[in-house]
VOGU-3710 file (C-alpha; in Angstrom, 3 decimals, decimal comma):
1> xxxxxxxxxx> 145,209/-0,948/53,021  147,596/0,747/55,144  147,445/2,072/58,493  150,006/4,771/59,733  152,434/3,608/56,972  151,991/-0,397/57,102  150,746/-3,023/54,657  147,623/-4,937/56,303  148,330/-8,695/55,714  145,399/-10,683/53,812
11> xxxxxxxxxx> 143,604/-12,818/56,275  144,517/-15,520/54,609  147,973/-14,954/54,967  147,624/-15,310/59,211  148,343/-17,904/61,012  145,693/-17,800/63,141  143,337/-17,814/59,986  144,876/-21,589/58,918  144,230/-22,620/62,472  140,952/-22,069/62,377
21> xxxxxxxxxx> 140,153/-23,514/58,832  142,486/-26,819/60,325  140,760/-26,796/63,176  136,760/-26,614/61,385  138,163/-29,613/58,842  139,144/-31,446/61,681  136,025/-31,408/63,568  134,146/-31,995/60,430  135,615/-34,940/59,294  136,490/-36,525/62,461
31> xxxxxxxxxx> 132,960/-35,427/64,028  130,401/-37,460/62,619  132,219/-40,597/63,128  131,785/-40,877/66,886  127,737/-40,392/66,207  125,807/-43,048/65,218  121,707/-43,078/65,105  121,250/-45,227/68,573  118,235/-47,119/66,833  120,737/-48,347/64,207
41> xxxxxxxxxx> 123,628/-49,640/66,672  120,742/-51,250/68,243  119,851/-53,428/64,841  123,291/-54,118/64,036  123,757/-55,805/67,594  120,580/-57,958/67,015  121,498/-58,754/63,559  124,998/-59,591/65,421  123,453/-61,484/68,018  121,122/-63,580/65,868
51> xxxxxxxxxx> 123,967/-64,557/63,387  126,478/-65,918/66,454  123,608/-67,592/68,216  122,853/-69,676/64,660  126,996/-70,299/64,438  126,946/-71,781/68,147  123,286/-74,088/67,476  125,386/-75,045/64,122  128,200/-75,817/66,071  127,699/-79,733/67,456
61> xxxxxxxxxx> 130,290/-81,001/69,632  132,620/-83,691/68,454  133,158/-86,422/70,754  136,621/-87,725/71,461  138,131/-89,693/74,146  141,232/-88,947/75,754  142,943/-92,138/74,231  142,490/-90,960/70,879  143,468/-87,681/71,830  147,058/-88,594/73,220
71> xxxxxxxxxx> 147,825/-91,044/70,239  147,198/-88,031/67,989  149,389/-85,676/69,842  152,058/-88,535/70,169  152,082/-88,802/66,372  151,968/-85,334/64,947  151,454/-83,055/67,480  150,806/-79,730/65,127  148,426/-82,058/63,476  146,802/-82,935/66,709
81> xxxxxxxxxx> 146,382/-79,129/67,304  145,068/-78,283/63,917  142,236/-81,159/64,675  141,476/-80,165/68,280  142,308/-76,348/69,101  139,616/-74,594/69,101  137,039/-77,531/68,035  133,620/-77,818/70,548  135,077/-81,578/71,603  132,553/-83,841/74,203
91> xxxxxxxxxx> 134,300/-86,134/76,464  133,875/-88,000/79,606  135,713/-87,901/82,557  136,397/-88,466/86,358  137,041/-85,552/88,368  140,145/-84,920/90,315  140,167/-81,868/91,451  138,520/-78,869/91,418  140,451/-75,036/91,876  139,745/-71,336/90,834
101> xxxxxxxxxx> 141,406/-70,549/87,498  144,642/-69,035/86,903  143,366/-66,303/84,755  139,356/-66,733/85,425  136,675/-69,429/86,079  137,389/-72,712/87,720  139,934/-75,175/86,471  138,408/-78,779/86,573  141,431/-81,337/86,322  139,847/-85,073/85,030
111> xxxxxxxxxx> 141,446/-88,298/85,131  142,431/-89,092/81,369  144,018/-92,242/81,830  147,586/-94,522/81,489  149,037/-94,594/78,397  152,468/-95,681/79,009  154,269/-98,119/80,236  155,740/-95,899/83,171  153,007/-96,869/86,304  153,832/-93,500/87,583
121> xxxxxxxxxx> 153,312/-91,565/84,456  148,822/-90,718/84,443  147,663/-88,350/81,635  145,245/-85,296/83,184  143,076/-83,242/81,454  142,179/-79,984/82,606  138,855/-78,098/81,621  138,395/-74,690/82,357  134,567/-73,663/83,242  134,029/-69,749/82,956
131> xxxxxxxxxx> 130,709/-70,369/85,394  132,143/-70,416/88,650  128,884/-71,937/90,044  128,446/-74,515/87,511  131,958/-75,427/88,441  130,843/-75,835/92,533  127,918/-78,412/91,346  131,174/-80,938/90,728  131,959/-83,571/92,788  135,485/-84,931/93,104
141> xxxxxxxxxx> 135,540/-89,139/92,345  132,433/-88,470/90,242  132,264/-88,843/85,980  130,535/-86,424/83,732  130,630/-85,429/80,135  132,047/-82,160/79,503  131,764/-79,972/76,089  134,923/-77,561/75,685  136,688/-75,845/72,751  140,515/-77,682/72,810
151> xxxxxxxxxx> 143,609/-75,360/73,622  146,568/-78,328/73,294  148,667/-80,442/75,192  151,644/-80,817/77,353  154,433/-82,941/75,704  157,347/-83,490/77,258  160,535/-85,435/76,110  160,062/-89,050/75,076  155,913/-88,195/73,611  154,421/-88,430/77,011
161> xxxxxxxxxx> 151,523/-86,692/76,999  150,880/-85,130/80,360  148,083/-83,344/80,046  145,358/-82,228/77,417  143,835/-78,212/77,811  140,593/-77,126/77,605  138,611/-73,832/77,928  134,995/-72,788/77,770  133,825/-75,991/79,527  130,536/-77,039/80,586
171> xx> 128,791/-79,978/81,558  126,606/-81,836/79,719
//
């Protein structure tokens, strides 16, 4: 193996040669996991689909009225959350006002009620609706009953609660 007076190297002793072989394990391993057969994507979204539709008809609202709701967060407040956040509550309300969401949707701000001595002091409630248009068929000074998953409450010093949270709202 030599050629005008020089050792040839093996090829497997190049290291353009362990490139390549790095290169061909790469693509093979890392390859077939961006493929999938289309008609079995397809059945795992159904079989998806079909299981979160059954969790959501499962899933009945609890209904809770805003008195309740303050006396728990008055009390125990991580309690309070641990019962409400994240629960499908129902509830009635007056509306208030009506305003495009910080982040998305419409924020729907209801009349919750007095529960302190302080005659200035009025806990709100605000329900965010993702449906922008569902949100424009409210009328201010008019009551409906809203279903939406709890988020918390804003305590300030002294337990006043100022105002419960909401978020996937709709009306019922």
């Amino acid at each position: 193996m030599e050629k005008n007076g020089k050792v040839k190297k093996p090829i497997f002793k190049k290291w353009w040669f362990w490139l390549i072989v790095v290169i061909v394990i790469i693509g093979a391993v890392g390859g077939g996991k961006g493929k999938t057969d289309k008609a079995d994507n397809k059945k795992d979204n159904k079989v998806e689909t079909k299981s979160e539709s059954k969790k959501q008809e499962v899933a009945q609202a609890t209904p809770v009225t805003f008195e309740q709701m303050v006396t728990d967060y008055k009390a125990n407040g991580s309690a309070a959350d641990e019962k409400y956040k994240n629960k499908e509550l129902e509830f009635t309300g007056k509306v208030t006002k009506i305003t495009d969401g910080v982040i998305s949707g419409s924020d729907v701000t209801i009349e919750a009620g007095k529960f302190t001595d302080n005659e200035y002091m009025e806990t709100t409630a605000t329900v965010n609706i993702k449906d922008k248009e569902v949100a424009k068929t409210l009328v201010s000074g008019q009551e409906y009953t809203f279903t939406a998953k709890g988020t918390g409450a804003v305590v300030l010093d002294g337990g006043w609660v100022s105002n419960l949270t909401f978020k996937d709202g709709s009306i019922k």
